[in-house]
C-alpha positions in Angstrom: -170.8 -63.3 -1.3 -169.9 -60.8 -4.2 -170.1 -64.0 -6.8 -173.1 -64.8 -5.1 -175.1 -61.3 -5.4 -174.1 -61.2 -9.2 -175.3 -64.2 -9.7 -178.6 -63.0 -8.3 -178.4 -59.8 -9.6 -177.5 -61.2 -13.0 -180.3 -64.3 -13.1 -177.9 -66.7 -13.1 -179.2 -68.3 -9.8 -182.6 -69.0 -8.6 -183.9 -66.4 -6.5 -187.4 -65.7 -5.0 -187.0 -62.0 -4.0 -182.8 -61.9 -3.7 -182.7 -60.8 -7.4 -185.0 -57.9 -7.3 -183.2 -57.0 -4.0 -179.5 -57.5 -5.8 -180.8 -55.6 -8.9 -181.1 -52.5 -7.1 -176.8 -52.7 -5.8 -174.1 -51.9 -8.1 -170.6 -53.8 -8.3 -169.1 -51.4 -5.4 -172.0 -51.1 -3.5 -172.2 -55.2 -3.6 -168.2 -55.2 -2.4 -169.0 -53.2 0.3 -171.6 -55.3 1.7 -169.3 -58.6 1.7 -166.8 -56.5 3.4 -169.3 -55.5 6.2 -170.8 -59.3 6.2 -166.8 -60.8 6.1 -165.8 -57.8 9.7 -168.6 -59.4 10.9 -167.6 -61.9 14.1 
């Protein structure tokens, strides 16, 4: 998910609306939403 969201964030991957939403998270703001997503059952 974190590779994923800089991806976005950076342009690297197609995006309809995920890269201007990714563009607003920094790197440890990004980390902390895999970690929520990952404790996630």
């Amino acid at each position: 998910m974190v590779a994923a969201m800089q991806a976005y964030r950076g342009g690297q991957r197609p995006a309809t609306v995920m890269d201007r939403i990714a563009k607003g998270f920094s790197d440890d703001e990004i980390k902390a939403i895999a970690a929520w997503f990952a404790a996630q059952r």
